[in-house]
C-alpha positions, 0 to 999 in steps of 0.5 A: 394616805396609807400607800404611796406606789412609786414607778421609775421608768424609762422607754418600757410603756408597754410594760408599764402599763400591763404593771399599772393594769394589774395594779387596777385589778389587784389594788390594796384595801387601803388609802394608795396613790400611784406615782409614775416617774418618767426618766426622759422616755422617747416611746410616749410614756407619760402622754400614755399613762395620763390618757389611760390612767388619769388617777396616776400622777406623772411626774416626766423628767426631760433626760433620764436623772438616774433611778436614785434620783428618780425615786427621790422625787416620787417620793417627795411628791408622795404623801403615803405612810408607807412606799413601795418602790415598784419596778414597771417590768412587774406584775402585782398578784392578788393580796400582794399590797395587803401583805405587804401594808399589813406586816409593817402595821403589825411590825413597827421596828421593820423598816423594809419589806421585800416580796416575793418576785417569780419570773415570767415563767413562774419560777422564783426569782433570787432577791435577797442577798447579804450586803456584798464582801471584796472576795465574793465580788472578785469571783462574782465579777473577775479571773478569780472565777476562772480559778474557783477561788473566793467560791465560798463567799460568792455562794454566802453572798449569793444566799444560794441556799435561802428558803423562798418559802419561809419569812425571814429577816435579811441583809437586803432585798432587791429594789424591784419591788420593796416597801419602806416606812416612810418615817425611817427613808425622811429621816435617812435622807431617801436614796443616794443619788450617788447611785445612777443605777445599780445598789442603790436599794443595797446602800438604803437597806444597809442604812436602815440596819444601820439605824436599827431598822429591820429588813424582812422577806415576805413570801406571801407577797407575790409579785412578778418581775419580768427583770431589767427590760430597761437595762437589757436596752444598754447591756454592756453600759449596764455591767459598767454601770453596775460595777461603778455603783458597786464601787461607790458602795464600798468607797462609802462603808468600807475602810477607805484605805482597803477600799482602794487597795481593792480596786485595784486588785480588782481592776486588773483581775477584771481586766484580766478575765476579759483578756482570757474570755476573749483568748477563749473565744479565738481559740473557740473561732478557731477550732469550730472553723476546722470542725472540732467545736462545731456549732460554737462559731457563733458563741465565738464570735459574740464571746470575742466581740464583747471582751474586745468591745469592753477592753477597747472602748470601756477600758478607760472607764474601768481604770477610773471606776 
């Protein structure tokens, strides 16, 4: 077997499906196998995927076991050469599969390939990024935004000005839609199951550079990526989620000592750019409802439950992150 197609999914059947059907219209020239793996849906996934498209092989989990831990075992039951690990909010263009299979025939010392992901309206979307620095995730996550600072390594982290156009060797590419050798993920012991959700492909890609394997961008490789419908169903659970694999990432590559001097730093500034939002968000109450901001009443209102929302019952789980 060439190609193992491996889906993680959880409660998005229809969108599953449309990825699965446009892998019916668009499937390699090579030997592939899909596996679907069914994190404890309650909207009919696995009975509709065996009734629609019985050559997939299900795999359904009774309680959702993390998407790490998932991939895992999609893996373990795949015999392909090559996996591709596929979001199911995704849509396969034409020759997307072939490009893919083909560059690491071509490149043995390439480890990861990532496509290239557009958004529904066709617009690219940003998925490659350097490995992730303390000071860009202050300003990325916390207050040091507010005051402009640490802007500099956000943008070089960001990779904001990366060429989607041009093949180039990266830091990193995003999970949604990314082949890896087979031979380099056995021997790494695949994903870390540490990560629920969230930087799991970040700790894998910095692993495989670690191992000298290489991580390339392909922009022949086409791929639309309808992005995170899982997560928009948990969307402040999500960014905590999110911040607590961030967390686990540098406790495991990064000096430990430093590691948690800047948690704490980082702690407290998240803390406190959630108390400036939501003072914003009164002060912005306050003057749409004497006229001076008018039409802001409900940006207010959202702004000012959210903060609240995180410092009242998450804040907990941000002082233990």
């Amino acid at each position: 077997m060439k190609l193992s197609i491996i889906i993680v999914s959880w409660n998005v059947k229809d969108d599953l499906l449309r990825c699965l059907s446009s892998l019916k219209d668009n499937p390699p020239s090579v030997s592939f196998e899909q596996i679907v793996v069914d994190n404890g849906s309650a909207d009919g996934t696995s009975d509709a995927v065996k009734q629609k498209y019985p050559e997939v092989i299900t795999i359904a989990n009774s309680r959702n076991r993390g998407f790490a831990a998932a991939n895992n075992q999609g893996i373990k039951a795949s015999t392909g050469q090559y996996i591709l690990l596929l979001n199911p909010d995704t849509i396969v263009h034409t020759g997307a599969l072939d490009t893919l299979v083909r560059f690491l025939d071509d490149n043995p010392h390439v480890g990861v390939c990532g496509a290239k992901l557009l958004y529904a309206d066709g617009c690219v979307q940003p998925s490659v990024r350097r490995f992730p620095s303390f000071r860009a995730v202050l300003y990325r996550h916390t207050v040091f935004r507010l005051l402009g600072i640490f802007r500099a390594d956000y943008k070089r982290w960001a990779m904001k000005d990366f060429d989607y156009d041009r093949q180039a060797d990266v830091e990193q590419v995003m999970g949604s839609a990314m082949i890896v050798r087979r031979s380099i993920i056995d021997r790494l012991g695949g994903m870390d199951e540490r990560f629920f959700m969230y930087y799991e492909e970040v700790d894998l890609c910095y692993r495989i550079k670690q191992a000298g394997g290489r991580i390339v961008f392909l922009p022949d490789a086409v791929i639309t990526h309808l992005s995170g419908r899982s997560a928009k169903q948990i969307r402040l659970e999500r960014r905590l989620m999110m911040l607590k694999s961030l967390m686990t990432f540098f406790r495991k590559h990064r000096n430990r000592f430093i590691t948690e001097f800047f948690a704490v730093i980082f702690k407290f500034a998240l803390i406190l750019r959630n108390i400036c939002h939501l003072t914003l968000g009164i002060i912005l109450y306050v003057l749409s409802t004497t006229g001076l901001a008018s039409g802001k009443k409900q940006h207010a209102i959202e702004k000012m439950r959210k903060c609240s929302l995180l410092l009242s019952k998450h804040l907990w789980q941000i002082i233990t992150m």
